[in-house]
C-alpha positions as CSV (number, residue, x, y, z in Angstrom):
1,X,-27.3,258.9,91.9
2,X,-30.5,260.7,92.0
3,X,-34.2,260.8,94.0
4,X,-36.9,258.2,92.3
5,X,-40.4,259.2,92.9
6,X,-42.6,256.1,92.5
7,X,-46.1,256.9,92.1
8,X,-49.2,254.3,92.4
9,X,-52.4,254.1,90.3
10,X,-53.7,257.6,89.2
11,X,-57.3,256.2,88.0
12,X,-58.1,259.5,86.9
13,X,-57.8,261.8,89.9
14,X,-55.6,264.3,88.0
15,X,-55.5,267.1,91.4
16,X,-54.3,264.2,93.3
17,X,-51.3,263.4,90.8
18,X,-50.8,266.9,90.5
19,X,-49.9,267.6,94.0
20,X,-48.2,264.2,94.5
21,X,-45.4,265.1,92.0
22,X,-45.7,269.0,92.3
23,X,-43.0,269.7,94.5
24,X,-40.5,267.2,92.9
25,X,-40.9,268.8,89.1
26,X,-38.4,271.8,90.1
27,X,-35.5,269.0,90.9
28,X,-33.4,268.4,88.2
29,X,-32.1,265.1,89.8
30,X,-35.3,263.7,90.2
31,X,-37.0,261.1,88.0
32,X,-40.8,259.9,88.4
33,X,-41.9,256.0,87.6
34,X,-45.9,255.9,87.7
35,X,-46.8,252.4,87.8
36,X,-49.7,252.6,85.2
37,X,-53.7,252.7,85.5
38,X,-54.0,256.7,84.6
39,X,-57.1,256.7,84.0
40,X,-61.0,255.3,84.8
41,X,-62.9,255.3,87.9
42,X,-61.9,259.4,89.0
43,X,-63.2,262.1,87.6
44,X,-60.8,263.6,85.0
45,X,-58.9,260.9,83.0
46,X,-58.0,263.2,80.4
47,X,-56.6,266.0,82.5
48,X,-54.3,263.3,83.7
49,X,-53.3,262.1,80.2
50,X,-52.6,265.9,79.5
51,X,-50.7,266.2,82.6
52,X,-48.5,262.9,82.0
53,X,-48.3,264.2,78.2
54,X,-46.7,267.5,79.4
55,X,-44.1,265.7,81.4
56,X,-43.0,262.8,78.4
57,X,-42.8,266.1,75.8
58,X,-40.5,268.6,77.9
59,X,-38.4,266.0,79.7
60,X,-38.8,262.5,78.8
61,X,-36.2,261.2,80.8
62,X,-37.5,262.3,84.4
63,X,-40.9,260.9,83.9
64,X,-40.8,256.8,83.4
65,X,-44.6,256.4,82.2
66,X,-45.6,252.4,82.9
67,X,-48.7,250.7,81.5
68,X,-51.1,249.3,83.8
69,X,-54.7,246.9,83.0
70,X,-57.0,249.9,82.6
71,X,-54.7,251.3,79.6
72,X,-53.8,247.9,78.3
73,X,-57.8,247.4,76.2
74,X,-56.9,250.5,74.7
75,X,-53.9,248.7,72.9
76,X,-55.6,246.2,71.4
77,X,-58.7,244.5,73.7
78,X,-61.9,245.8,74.0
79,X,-62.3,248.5,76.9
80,X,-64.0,247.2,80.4
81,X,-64.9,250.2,81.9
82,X,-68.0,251.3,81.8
83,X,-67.5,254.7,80.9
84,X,-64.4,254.0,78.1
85,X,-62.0,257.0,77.0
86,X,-62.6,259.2,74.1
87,X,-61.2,258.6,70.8
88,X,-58.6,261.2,71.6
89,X,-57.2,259.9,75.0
90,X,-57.5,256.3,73.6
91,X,-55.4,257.7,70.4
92,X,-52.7,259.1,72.5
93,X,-52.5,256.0,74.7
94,X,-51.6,254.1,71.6
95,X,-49.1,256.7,70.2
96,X,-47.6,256.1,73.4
97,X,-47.3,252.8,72.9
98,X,-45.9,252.9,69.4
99,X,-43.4,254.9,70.5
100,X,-42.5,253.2,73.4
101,X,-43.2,255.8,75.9
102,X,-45.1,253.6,77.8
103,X,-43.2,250.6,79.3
104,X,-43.6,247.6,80.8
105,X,-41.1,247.5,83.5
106,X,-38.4,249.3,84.9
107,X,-35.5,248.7,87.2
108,X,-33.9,250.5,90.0
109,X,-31.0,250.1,92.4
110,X,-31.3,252.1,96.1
111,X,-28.7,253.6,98.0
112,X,-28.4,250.6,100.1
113,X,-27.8,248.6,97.0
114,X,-31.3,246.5,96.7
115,X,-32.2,246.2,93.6
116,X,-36.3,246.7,92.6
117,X,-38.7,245.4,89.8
118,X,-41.3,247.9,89.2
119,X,-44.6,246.8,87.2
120,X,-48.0,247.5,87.5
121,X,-49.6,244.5,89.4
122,X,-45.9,242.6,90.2
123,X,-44.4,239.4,89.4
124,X,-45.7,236.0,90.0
125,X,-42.9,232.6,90.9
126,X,-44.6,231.5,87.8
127,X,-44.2,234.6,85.8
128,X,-40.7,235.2,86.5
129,X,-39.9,231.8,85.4
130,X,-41.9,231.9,82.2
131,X,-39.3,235.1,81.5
132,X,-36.6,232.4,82.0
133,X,-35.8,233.1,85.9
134,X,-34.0,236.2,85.8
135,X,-31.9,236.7,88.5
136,X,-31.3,240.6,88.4
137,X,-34.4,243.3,88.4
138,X,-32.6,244.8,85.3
139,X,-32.3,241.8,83.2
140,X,-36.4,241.2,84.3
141,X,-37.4,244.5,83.6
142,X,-35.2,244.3,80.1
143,X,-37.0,240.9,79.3
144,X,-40.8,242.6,79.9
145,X,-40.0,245.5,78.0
146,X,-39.7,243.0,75.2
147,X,-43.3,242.9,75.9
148,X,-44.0,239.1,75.9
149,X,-47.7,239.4,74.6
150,X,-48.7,236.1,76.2
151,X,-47.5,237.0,79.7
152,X,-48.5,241.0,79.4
153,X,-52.2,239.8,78.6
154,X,-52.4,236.4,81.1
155,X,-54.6,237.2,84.6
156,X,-51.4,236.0,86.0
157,X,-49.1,238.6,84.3
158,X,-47.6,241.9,85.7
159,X,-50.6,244.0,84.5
160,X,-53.4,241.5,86.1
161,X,-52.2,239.6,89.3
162,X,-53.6,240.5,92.1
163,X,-50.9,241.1,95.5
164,X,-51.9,238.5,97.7
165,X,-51.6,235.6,94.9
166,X,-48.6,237.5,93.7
167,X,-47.1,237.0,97.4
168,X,-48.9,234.1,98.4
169,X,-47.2,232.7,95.2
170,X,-43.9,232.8,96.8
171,X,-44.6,231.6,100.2
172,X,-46.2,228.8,98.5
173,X,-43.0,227.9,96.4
174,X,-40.5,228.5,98.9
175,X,-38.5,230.2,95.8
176,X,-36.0,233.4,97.4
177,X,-36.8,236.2,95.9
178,X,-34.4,237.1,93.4
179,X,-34.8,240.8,93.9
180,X,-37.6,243.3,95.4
181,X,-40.6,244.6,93.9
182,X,-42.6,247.6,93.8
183,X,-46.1,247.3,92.3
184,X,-49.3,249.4,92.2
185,X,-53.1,247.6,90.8
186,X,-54.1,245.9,94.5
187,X,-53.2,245.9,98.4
188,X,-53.8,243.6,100.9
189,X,-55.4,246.2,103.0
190,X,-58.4,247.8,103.0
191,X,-57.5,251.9,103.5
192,X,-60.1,253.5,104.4
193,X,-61.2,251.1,106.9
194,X,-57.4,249.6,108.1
195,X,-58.4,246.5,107.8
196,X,-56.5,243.6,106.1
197,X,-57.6,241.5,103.5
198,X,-55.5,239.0,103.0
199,X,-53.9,235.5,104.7
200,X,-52.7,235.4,107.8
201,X,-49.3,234.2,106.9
202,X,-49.0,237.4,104.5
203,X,-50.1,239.7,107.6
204,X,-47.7,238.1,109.9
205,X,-44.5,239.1,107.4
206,X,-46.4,242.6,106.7
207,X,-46.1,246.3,108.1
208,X,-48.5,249.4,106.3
209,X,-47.9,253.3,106.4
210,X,-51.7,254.2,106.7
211,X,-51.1,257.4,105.9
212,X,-48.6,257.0,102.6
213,X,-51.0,253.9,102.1
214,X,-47.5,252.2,101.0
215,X,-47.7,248.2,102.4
216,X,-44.1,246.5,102.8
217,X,-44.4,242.5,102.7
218,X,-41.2,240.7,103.3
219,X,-40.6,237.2,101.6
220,X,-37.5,234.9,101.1
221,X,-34.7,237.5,101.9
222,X,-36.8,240.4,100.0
223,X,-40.0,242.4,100.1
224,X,-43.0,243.5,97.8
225,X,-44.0,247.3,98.2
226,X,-47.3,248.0,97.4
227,X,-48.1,251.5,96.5
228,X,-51.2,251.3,94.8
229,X,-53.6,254.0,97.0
230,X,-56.9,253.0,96.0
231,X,-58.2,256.4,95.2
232,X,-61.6,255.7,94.1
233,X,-63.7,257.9,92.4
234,X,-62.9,261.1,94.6
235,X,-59.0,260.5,95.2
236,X,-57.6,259.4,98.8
237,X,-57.5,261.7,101.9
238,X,-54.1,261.5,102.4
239,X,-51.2,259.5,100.6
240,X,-47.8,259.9,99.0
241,X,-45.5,258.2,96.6
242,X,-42.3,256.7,97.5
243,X,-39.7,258.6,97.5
244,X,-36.0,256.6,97.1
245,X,-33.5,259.1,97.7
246,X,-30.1,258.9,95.7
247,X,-31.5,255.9,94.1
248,X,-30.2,254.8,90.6
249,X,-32.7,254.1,87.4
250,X,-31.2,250.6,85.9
251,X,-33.6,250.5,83.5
């Protein structure tokens, strides 16, 4: 057992992923999943890439690197932000690829024995079936990490859906969740204003830590968690990953 620290989009606010993971660094039980999209939008993409960089070299195993859509151009699509990373950055983002030290998925198991899918934007009824139904959040997160090219790449996939399709999806199908999820890449709230922005069927089976800016959505005997914090291009206030204490790491 151990503590698993999952941390939401970065978007190149390296102070703010600095301080977020800080005080768990000096923990040797602890292991970090960041859900992808290090970089664009904030002001110092490559100080996070440097920062990440540092963690993968000295202990590889405590920091669980995922890929999110604002990497994913890097690996073979043409970039869509505006102001694209240098050769450098983009060069290490593909190393990291090569080398399989970014990921797709991973998989975790809490102390209360609920198991968790963690991806970038989350899983879809009609993803999840395209990876042949899996009914475990290790055998899904095994099956991504395959990295199904037409599914990683789809608007639909776990780097692109947005959460209220993603949940709506379910409602709509009537399909039990298999297992939970934890995502980052969109919420159905708007944070700085605490406002919702989504349908009112999602809201009613909703509840939001404003301050964390973590959103729990329970569907068919599970839940989506949502920990995307939406820093912008200054970095959120106030917010904090999620923290599951003597959690395991499935995969």
């Amino acid at each position: 057992m151990t503590k698993i620290v999952i941390v939401g989009d970065v978007g190149g606010c390296a102070e703010q992923l600095a301080r977020a993971v800080g005080s768990f660094m000096d923990e040797p039980d602890t292991v970090v999943i960041q859900v992808g999209d290090l970089v664009d939008r904030g002001p110092d993409s490559p100080g996070v890439l440097a920062f990440v960089r540092e963690r993968l070299e000295a202990a590889p195993s405590r920091w669980i690197q995922l890929i999110g859509n604002h990497e994913a151009p890097y690996l073979g699509g043409e970039p869509f932000w505006p102001e694209p990373l240098g050769e450098p950055e983009a060069a290490l983002l593909r190393s990291w690829w090569l080398k399989e030290r970014l990921r797709v998925a991973a998989a975790v198991r809490t102390a209360e024995g609920e198991e968790l899918l963690v991806t970038h934007a989350g899983l879809t009824v009609a993803a999840w079936r395209e990876l042949g139904a899996p009914v475990t959040a290790g055998t899904a997160a095994d099956l991504l990490n395959t990295r199904p090219e037409e599914l990683l790449w789809s608007y639909d996939g776990p780097l692109w859906a947005e959460a209220a399709p993603v949940y709506s999806s379910w409602l709509t199908d009537r399909e039990p969740l298999p297992f939970s999820q934890v995502h980052g890449h969109s919420t159905i709230v708007s944070f700085p204003h605490r406002r919702w922005m989504c349908e009112e069927r999602i809201r009613q089976r909703a509840s939001v830590d404003w301050q964390a800016r973590h959103t729990v959505t329970r569907i068919g005997g599970g839940r989506f968690v949502g920990v995307d914090p939406k820093h912008g291009t200054r970095g959120a206030p106030a917010w904090a990953p999620l923290v599951l204490d003597g959690a395991e790491l499935l995969v």
